[in-house]
N, C-alpha and C positions, 0 to 999 in steps of 0.2 A: 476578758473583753465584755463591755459593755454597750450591747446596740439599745439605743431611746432615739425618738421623737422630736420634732425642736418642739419649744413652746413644753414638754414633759415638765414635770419635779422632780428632780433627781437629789435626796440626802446621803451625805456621807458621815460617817463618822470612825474615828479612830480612838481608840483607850490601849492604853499603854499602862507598865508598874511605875508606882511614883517613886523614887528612891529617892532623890531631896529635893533642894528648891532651884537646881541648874538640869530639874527635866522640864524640857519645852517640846510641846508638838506645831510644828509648820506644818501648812497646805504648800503643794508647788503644781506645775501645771505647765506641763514641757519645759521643765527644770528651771522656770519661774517662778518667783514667791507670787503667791496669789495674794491681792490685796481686794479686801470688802467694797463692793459697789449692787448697792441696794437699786439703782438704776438698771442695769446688766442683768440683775437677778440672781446677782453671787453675796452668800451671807456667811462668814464665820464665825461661829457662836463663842462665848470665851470659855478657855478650860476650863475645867470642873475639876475637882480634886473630891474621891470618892474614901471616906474614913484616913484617909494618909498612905492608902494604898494602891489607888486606881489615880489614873488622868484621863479624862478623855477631852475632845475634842471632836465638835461637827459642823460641818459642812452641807449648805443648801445651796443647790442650783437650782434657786426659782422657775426660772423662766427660762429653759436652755434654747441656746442659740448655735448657730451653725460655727462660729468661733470658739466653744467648748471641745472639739473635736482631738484627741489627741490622747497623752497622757496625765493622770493626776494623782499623786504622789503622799503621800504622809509620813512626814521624816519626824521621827523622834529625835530629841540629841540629851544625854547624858554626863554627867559628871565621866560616867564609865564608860563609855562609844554611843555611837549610834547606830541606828537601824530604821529603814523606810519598807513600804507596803506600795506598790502602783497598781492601778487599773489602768484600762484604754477603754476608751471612750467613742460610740459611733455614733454620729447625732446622723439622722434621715429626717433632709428636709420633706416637708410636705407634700413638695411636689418632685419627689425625689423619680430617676428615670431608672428602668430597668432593664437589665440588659437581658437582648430579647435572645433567645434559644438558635442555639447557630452550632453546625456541623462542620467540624476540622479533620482532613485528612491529610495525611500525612508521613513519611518514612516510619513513623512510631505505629503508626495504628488508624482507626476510622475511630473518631472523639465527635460526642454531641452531648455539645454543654447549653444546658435548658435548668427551668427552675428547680430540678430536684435534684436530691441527691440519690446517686448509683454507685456500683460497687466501679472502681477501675482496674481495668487489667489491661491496659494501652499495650499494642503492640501483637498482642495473643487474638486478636480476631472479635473481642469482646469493645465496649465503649465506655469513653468515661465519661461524665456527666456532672453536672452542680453547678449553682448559680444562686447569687447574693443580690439582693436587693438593699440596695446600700450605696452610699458615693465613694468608698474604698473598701468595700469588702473583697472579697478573695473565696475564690471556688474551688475546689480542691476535690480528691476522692480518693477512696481506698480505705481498707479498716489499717488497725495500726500494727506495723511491721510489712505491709506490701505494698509494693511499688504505685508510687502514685505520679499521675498529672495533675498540676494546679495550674491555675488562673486567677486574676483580678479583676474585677467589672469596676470599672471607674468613675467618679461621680458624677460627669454627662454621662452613663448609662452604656459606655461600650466597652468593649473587652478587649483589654491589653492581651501582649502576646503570653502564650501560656509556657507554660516549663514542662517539656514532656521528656527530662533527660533520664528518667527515672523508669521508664519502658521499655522495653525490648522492639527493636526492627520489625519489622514483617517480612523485607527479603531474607531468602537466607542466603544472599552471599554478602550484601552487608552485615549480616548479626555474624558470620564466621571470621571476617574482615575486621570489628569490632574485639573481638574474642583475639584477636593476633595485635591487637593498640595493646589489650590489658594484661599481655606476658610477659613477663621480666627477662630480657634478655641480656647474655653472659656469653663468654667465648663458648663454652660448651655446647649451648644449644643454639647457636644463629646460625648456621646452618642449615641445621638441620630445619629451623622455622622458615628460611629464606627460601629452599624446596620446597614445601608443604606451602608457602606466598605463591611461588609461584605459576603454582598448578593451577589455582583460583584465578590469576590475570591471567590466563589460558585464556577463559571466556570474558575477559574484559569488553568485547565486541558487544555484551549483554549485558552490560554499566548500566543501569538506570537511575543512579543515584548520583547524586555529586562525591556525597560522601566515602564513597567507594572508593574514588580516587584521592580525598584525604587521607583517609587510612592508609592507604598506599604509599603516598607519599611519605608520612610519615615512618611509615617501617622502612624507607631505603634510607631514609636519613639516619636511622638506629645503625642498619647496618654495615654503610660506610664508617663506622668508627671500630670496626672489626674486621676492614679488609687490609688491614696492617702484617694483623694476625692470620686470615683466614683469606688466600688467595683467591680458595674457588670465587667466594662470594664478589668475584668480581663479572663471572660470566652469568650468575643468579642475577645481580642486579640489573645488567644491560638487558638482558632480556626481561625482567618486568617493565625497562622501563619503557623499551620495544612493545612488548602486550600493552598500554596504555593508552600506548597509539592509534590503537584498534579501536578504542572509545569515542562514541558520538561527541564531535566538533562540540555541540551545543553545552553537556554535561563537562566537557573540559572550561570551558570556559565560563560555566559555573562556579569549577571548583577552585580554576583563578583572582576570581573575583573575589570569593568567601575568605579563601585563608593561602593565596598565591602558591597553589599545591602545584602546577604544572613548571613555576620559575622555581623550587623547592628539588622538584625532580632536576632541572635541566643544572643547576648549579651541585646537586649531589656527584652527578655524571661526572660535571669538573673538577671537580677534587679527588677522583680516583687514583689520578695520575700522583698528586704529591702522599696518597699514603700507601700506594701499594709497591712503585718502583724506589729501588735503591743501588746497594751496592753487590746485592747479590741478586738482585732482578734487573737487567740493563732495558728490557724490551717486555709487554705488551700487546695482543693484540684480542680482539673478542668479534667475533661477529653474531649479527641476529637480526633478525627478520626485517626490521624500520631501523636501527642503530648500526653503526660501524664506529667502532673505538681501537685507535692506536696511540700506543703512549715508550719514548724513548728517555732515555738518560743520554743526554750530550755534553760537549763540551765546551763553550764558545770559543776558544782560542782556537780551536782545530774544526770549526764550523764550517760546509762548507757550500752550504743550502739542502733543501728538501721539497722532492715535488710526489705526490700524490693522487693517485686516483680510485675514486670509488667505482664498485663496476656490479653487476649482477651476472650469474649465468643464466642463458635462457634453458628453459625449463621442457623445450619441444611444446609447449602447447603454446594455443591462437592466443597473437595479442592481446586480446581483450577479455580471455578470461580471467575471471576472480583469481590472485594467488588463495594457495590452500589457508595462508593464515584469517584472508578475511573471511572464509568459507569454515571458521573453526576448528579445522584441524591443525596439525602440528606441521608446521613449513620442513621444507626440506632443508639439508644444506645447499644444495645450489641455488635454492632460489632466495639465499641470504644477501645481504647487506655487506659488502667487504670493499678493506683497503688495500692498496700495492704501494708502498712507498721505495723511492730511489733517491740516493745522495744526489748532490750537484743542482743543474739545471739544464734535465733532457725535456726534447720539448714533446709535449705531451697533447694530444688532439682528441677531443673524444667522439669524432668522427671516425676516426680510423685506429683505434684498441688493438693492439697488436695481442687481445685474447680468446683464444679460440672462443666459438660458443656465449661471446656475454657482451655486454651494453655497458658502457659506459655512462655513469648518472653526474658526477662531479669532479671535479679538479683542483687540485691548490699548488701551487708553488710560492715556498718559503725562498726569499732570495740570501744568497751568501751575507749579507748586510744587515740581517736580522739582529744581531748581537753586537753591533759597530760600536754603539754610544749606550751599552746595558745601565741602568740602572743598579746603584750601591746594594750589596744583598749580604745579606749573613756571612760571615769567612768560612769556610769548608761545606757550607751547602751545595747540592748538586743539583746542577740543573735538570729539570724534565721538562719537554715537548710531549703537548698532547694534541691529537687530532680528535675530532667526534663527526659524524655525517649521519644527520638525520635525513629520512627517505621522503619528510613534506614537515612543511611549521606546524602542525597540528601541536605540540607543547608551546607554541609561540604567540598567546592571544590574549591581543590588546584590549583590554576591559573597557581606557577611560577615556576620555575626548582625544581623539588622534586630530583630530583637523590639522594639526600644523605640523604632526609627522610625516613619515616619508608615505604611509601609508592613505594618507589623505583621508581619516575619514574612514576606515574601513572600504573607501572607495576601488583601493589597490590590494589585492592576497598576496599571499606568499604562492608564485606557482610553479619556484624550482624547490629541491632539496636545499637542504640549512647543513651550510659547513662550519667549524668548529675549530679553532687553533690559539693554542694558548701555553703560557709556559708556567714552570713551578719551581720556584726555588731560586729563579733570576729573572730581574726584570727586564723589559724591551722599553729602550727609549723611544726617540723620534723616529720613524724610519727613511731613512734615505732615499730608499725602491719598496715599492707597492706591492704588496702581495695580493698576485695573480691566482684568478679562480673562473673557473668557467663551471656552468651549470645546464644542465640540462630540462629541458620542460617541455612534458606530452601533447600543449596545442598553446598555438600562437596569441598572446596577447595584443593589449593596445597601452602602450603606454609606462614602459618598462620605467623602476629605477632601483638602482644599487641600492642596498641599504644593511646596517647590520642594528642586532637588537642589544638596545640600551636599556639594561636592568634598573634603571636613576631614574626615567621620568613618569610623566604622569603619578607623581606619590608612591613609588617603586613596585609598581605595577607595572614598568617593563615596556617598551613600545619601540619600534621599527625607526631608525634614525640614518635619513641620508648623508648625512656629515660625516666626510673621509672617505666618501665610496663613491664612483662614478663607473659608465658605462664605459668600457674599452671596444668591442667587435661582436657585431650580431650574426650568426647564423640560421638557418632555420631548425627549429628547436634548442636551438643551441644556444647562448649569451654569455658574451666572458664580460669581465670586470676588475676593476683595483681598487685595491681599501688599504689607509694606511696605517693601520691599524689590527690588532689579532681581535676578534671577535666571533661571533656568530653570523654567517654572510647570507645574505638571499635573494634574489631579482623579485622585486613587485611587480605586477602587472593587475590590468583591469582585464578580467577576465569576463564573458558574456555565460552567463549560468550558474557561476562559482557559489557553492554553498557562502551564505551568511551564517554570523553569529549562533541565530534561532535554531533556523531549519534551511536547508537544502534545498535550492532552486533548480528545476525540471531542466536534462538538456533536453535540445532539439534535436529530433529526427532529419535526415535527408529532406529537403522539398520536396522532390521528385515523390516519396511516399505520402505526405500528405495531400499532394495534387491528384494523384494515382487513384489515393481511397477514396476521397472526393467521389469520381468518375463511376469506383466501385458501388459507392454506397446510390449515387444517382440511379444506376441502373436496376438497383436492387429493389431499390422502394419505386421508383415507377411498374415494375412487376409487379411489387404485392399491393400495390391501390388498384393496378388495372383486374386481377385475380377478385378482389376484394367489391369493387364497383359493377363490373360487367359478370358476377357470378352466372347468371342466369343464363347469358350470351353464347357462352364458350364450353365448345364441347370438347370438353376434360373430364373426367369420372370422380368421383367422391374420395376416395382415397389420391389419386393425383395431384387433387386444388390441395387438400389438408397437407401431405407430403411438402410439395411445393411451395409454400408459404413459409411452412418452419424451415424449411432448407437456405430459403433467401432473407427468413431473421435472421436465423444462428450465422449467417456468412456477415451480415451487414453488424450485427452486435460481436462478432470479434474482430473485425476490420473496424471498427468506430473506435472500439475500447482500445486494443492496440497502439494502434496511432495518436489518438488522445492521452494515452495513461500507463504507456508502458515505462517511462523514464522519468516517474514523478517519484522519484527513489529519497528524496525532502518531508515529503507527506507521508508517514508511515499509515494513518490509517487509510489515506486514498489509495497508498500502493497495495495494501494486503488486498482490500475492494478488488484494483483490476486486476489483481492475479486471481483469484475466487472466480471473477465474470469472465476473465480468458479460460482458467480451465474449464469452469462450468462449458462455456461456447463451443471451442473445440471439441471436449468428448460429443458436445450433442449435435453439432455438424456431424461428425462422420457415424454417429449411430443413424442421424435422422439417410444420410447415404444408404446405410446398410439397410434399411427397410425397404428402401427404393429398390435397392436393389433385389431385395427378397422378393415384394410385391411383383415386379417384373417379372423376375424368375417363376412365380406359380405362372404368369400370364401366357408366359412362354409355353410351359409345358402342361398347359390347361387341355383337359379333354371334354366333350360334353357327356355328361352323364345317361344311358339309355331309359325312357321315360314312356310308361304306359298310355294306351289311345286314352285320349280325355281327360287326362291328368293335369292338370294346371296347376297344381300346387305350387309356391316360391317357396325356396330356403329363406329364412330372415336374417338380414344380411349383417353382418358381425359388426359389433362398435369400431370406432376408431380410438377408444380410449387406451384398448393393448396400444397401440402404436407410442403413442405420448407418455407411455408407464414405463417404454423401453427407451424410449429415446431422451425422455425430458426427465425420468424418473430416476436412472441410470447414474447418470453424472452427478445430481443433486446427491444422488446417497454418498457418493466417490468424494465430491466436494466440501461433504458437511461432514463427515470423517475426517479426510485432513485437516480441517480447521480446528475442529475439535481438539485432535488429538493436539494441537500446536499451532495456532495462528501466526506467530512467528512464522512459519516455515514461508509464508508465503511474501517475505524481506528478507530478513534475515543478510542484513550488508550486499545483498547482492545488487549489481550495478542494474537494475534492472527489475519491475515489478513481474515475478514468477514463481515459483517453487525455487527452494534449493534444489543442490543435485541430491543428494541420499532421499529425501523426501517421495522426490518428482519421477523416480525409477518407480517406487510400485503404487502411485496414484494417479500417474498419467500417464508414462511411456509405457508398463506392463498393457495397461487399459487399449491404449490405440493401436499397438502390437495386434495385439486380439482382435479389435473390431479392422481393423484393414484385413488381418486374415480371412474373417468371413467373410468379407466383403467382396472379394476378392476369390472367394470361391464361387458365392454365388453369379458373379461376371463370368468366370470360367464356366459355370457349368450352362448358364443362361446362353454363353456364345456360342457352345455346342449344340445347345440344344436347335438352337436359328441354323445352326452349318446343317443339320441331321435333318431339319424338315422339310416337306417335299418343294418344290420349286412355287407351286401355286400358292402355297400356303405361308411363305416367308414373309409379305410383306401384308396380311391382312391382320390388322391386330383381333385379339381374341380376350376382351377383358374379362375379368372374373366373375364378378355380381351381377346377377340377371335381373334387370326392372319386369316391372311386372307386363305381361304379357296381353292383349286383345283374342279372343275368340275368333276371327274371322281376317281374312285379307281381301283387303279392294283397293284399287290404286284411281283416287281421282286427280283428273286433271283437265286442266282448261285448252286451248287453244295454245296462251301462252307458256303453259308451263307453270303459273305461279302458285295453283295446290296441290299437291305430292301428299299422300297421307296412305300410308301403309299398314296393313291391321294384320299382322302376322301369327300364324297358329302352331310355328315349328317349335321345335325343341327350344328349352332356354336360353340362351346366350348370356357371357359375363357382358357388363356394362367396360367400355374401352376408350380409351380416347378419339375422339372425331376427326383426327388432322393426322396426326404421326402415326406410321406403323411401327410394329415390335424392336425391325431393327433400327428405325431410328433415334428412336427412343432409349435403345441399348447404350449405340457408343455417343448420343447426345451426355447422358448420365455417368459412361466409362470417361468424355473429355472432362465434365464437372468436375470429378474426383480427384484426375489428377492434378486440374487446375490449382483446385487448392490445395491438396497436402504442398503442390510446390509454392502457393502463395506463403503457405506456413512454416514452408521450411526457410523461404529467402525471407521472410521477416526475423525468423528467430536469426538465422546467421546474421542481418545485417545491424541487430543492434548487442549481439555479442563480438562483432570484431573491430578493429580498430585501423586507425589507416586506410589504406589503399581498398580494401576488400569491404569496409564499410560503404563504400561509397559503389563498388562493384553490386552488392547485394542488394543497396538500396532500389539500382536500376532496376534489378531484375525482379524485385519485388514490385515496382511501382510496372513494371511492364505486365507481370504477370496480372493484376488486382485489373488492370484496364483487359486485358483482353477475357477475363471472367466474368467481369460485368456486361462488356459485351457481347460475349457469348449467350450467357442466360439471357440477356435482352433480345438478343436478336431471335435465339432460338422459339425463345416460347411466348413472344410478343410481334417480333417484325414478318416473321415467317409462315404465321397463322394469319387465314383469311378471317376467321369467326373474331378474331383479338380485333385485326383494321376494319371489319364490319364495325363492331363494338364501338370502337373510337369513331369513324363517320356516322356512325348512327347519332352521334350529339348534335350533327348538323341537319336542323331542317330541312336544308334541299334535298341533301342525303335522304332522310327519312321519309320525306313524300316520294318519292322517285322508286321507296322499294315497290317490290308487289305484294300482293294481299296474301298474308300469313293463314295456316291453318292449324291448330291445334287440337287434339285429338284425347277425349276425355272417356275411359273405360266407365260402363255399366258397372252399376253399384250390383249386381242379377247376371246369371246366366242370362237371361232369357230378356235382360234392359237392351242388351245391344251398344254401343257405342254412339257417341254423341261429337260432332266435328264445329267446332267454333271455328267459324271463318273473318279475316280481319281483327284481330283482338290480340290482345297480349294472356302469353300461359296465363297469368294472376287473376286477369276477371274470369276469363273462361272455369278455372278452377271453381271462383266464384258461383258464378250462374250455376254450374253445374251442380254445384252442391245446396244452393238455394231453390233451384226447381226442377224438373226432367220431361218438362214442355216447353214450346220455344216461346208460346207467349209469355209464359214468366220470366223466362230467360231475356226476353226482349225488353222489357221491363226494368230487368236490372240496369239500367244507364243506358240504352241501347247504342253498346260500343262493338256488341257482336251477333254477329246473327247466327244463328241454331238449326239446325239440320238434322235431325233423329233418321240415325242409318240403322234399318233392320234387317239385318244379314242374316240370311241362314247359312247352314254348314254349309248346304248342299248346294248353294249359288258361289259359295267359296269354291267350294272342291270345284265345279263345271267351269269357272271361270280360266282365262289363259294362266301361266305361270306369271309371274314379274319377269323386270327387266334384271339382268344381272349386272351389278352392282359397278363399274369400274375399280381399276386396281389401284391402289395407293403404293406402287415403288417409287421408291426414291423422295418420298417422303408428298406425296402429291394429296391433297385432298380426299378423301374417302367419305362417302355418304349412308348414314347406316339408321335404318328405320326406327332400330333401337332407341335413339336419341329424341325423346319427346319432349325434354322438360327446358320451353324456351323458344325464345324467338331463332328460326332457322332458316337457310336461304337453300332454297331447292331449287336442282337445274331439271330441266324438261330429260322426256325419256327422248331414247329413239324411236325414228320412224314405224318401225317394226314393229315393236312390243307396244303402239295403241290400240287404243279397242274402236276408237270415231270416236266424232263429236257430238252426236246424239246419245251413243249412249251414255258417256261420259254426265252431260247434263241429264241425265234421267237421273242417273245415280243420285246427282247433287239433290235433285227437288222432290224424290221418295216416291212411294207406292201413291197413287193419286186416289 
């Protein structure tokens, strides 16, 4: 091959032996004689005859042009033979395009074909590469003797499909699958290969190839020509082609499209019957998991009908769980696919199965008349009747324009089982009487019609045809029908959700749950803006607000995903998502519980520690980062392990986005086992401990963290009551909640708890059952989600005075109407004394005070507060009366607790008793004169 230029000079020349005067040398040019044109730029020179022993001849391409392209030849021809020499020829025009550097993935490998050339080893994990600059070159790679990918870049500049048949797979259950196309099968070993086939469609649910089920196909078709010979391999085949089934809708209808693998398998199935029965085999029968095959040897003169039913046993477990086969393991027998057939015509309802323990899925009755007007057929052939009952059309999919099928369009599915009845060895004429079939189908369509599958249309690509089949009597789930004809039978319907072609469209939940959550999520998020907004306001302690907030995400972020995302089982990477966010959510609801419940527990049995005179010192109070390490840290580790190990696990065919079952025992159920345990201790022991404390002391709460403490106590107060400020020197006290006491606060958080694990348990039941109980579970889900939302609503928003302060504080009237706030700012010194901002919000006060410790400069700062420097000494503390004692907070009533500084706060006057007057009262406020 020769790559030039247009416009180049390109000489040729050829010399040949002269042997006489009948040697001639010809130019040819894609097996054209080339003829001289000095305009074109084409010259051939005349032979030369060199001493009587040489000829040659040459050849000039002037001026080459884009018409040069090709082959160009130099034939000798002699008295004694001939013999010719070619080149090929690549002209690149000038303005020739290049084909620009592009990445191909692929079943073979990850390819990235760019200008250079690389080694290929497609298929191995490595890349092939290469790229021609040229209007028909060709890109290729590999040294010589290993397996290569090519390509051609074409002369607009783009790149034809490449040939990557020479690489190896990257799955390895297509390269094993592969490896069973290229072994030569003989009676002695199909067997034996047809077991070692079938172990691999075991996992066919994990098809991600088309090809997969090419190969498939192809090996049943091998070995239907050796079940003549080899009887087993009739129960081998039925259940591969069973396993097949198990394969995503989508990739079957791939592999139909490609090379009609799924009409391949269903037409193998049908010819079982004419090479396995005979004269020494009268009967037939095979079951397996999606297939039921029965096959007889009859005899039409002594016919004298045949009726039929397919049935399953139930298996004891809930309707709507997964059978074992699409959960991967190995189906049982009872939860197989089987036929019962009876002579005659008994009549047969599959309402009412006269077998213990099983469900009737389909019915056929063959009428005595079957055989009336047969068809001419070989002399001494024997007739066979075969039945087949597929468990759904999944091998049944229509590639090509259906519009004028029965199916409309793919507008109509297949939503009963596909029944099968056909004969071998004699034909069936016209029939007389219809053969009768009734079907069974899991939810109610719209728009039913009889129809059976015509292997003829659409270019024998197979399609759903209502011609000879109508509706006879509908029940519910139930639909019978007559066809007058032997065929593949099926009811259409327009179902609302039915997987398409592609992917998988989402059912729907209950309404009642999505109204329910609604409700939940409203009440959740108005908690955490009000928590979030009025932080300042609401006397809840530090640990509490933090607690409280992640406990009403994690509730509101598994109730959101849930509802939204649990039955998007179409979308596989949306469904692994919300199974990821659901585990994630649940483990870290019920851990962020158990810390609640820990943190109560010390509260509970909190004692104050004994503390030398004068000692002021604060413990520094512990992060709240441990808390979110356990609770948000927890589940993350749990979560990104399971993924890890198997992102699958979180699909995996289940009706439902979640963990499989093997998986979801020790990454979620072990986990929340455990965390309810502790939880659960710590409620018990916290409940005892409230039964065991003394009467006075059960309902004062006692929080853990002590704020920091004032040097001195004095209690001022007005007339009205409206400044309270208290400067207390006792021992430290934890920081506690302002409103609730211990016990309310207990079985406020014991009803939480159980609120939810039952909201999560009547969601998990009501989208694993089916039926009646679905719709049972949904209530009780959508009832439980409303009465949690409104409990946490009510409790820790409608029932607190500080929260409905909070909220009418937005209204001005409101707000002018309060009375004049006091805020109380520790001495940076022993010996500073404290400082009382009256009228002001904590935030300037904090201000002022730390900008100056006089009150003209304080006065200064915006003058939004006024300054008061109160200089206490011990000894006016100690002389002065006690305080007032405190009112009791039973039964969840308001408690006012000196402790609580940081914030706007509404204080009620003392009683009469515990004043001191109103003189001295106002001495206090206006200082040593």
């Amino acid at each position: 091959r020769q790559v030039v230029f247009q416009g180049d000079r390109l000489p040729f020349q050829c010399t040949a032996t002269y042997l006489d005067n009948s040697t001639q040398i010809r130019w040819f040019h894609n097996r054209e004689p080339v003829q001289e044109d000095e305009q074109t730029g084409v010259i051939v020179e005349e032979s030369l005859i060199h001493d009587c022993t040489f000829i040659t001849s040459e050849l000039i391409l002037s001026n080459i042009h884009v018409s040069a392209n090709g082959e160009w030849e130099c034939a000798v021809s002699t008295s004694q033979g001939n013999v010719s020499k070619k080149v090929e020829i690549v002209v690149l025009e000038t303005s020739a395009s290049y084909c620009p550097a592009e990445r191909v993935t692929n079943n073979r490998g990850d390819f990235r074909w760019g200008p250079r050339w690389r080694r290929c080893r497609g298929g191995e994990g490595t890349h092939a590469a290469g790229a021609t600059r040229g209007a028909s070159g060709a890109a290729g790679a590999g040294l010589a003797g290993e397996k290569q990918a090519w390509r051609r870049c074409d002369r607009t500049g783009r790149w034809e499909d490449g040939d990557y048949s020479h690489c190896l797979y990257t799955n390895d259950i297509t390269r094993v699958l592969y490896t069973f196309v290229l072994m030569p099968i003989n009676a002695s070993n199909a067997l034996t290969l047809a077991h070692q086939l079938r172990v691999y469609t075991a996992e066919a649910a994990n098809f991600s190839d088309m090809v997969d089920v090419l190969y498939v196909a192809q090996m049943i078709e091998k070995f239907i020509g050796y079940v003549d010979q080899i009887k087993q391999l009739t129960d081998v085949i039925v259940e591969m082609a069973s396993n097949i089934m198990l394969v995503d809708d989508h990739i079957l209808w791939m592999s139909q499209k490609e090379e009609k693998a799924c009409t391949s398998i269903v037409r193998s199935l049908e010819r079982i019957a004419a090479h396995t029965l005979g004269s020494n085999s009268q009967h037939m029968a095979v079951n397996s998991r999606n297939i039921a095959f029965e096959a007889y040897v009859v005899k039409p003169e002594s016919y004298v009908g045949l009726s039929c039913v397919a049935f399953q046993r139930w298996d004891g477990a809930p309707p709507g769980r997964p059978p074992p086969a699409e959960r991967g393991s190995e189906p049982t027998p009872d939860q197989q696919l089987r036929l019962r057939c009876t002579t005659g015509r008994p009549n047969i309802s599959l309402s009412s199965l006269h077998i213990k323990n099983s469900l009737a899925l389909a019915s056929i009755q063959l009428p005595p008349s079957l055989f009336a007007s047969p068809v001419p057929t070989t002399p001494g052939a024997q007739c066979k009747l075969q039945l087949l009952v597929f468990r759904n059309g999944k091998l049944f999919c229509s590639t090509g324009n259906s519009s004028r099928l029965a199916d409309d369009g793919k507008r109509r599915s297949v939503a009963t089982p596909v029944i099968y009845a056909g004969t071998s060895g004699c034909g069936v004429g016209n029939l007389s009487e219809p053969v009768a079939v009734s079907l069974r189908h899991p939810g109610e369509g719209t728009d039913p019609v009889a129809a059976y599958w015509n292997f003829e249309v659409l270019g024998g690509m197979g399609g759903w045809s209502a011609e000879g089949c109508q509706l006879a009597t509908r029940e519910p789930n139930v639909t019978s029908l007559h066809c007058r004809h032997l065929s593949n039978v099926a009811v259409l319907m327009e179902l609302s959700g039915f997987p398409s072609e592609a992917q998988g469209a989402a059912e729907v939940l209950h309404p009642a749950m999505y109204t329910c959550t609604a409700v939940l999520l409203l009440c959740l998020f108005t908690t955490i803006i009000t928590y979030i907004v009025h932080h300042g306001t609401i006397l809840i302690p530090r640990k509490g607000w933090h607690m409280l907030l992640n406990l009403c995400f994690h509730i509101a972020m598994t109730a959101a995903v849930f509802a939204g995302g649990i039955t998007l089982t179409g979308y596989r990477a949306v469904c692994q998502a919300v199974g990821i966010i659901l585990h994630y959510s649940s483990l870290s609801t019920l851990l962020w519980m158990a810390v609640k419940a820990r943190v109560l527990y010390k509260e509970v049995t909190w004692k104050a520690p004994p503390q030398p005179d004068r000692d002021t010192s604060q413990a520094a109070p512990r992060p709240m980062l441990r808390f979110y390490l356990i609770a948000g840290g927890i589940p993350l580790i749990i979560c990104g392990i399971t993924a890890a190990v198997n992102i699958q696990n979180y699909h995996d065919n289940n009706p439902y986005c979640w963990l499989v079952w093997r998986p979801s025992l020790g990454a979620f159920y072990v986990p929340v086992a455990f965390i309810l345990l502790v939880t659960w201790i710590y409620f018990l022991c916290a409940g005892l401990s409230l039964q065991c404390r003394p009467s006075h002391q059960k309902d004062i709460p006692e929080p853990l963290e002590p704020p920091p403490r004032l040097g001195g106590t004095s209690d001022l107060l007005t007339d009205s009551g409206s400044i309270s400020v208290t400067l207390n020197s006792g021992p430290p006290c934890p920081e506690g909640d302002g409103v609730y006491s211990l016990r309310v606060q207990f079985w406020a958080l014991v009803a939480t708890h159980g609120l939810y694990v039952a909201l999560w348990t009547f969601g998990a039941m009501a989208v694993s059952q089916r039926w009646y109980l679905n719709v049972v579970f949904s209530c009780l889900y959508g009832v439980t989600a409303v009465a949690l939302g409104l409990f946490i609503f009510a409790h820790h928003c409608l029932r607190r005075r500080d929260v409905l302060s909070s909220w009418f504080s937005c209204c001005p009237s409101y707000r002018n109407a309060l009375p004049m706030q006091a805020y109380v700012h520790p001495g940076l010194g022993p010996e500073d004394g404290s400082q009382v901002f009256i009228g002001c919000e904590p935030e300037a006060a904090r201000s002022a005070a730390s900008s100056s410790s006089s009150p003209s400069s304080a006065g200064s700062a915006g003058g939004r507060c006024k300054l008061t420097n109160l200089q206490l000494a011990q000894s006016q503390a100690d002389a002065r009366p006690a305080p007032c004692p405190e009112p009791d907070a039973a039964d969840g009533k308001p408690v006012r607790h000196s402790s609580n500084l940081h914030g706007r706060r509404s204080h009620r006057g003392r009683t009469k008793p515990c004043r001191d007057g109103k003189h001295h009262r106002l001495k206090m406020l206006r200082g040593p004169s």
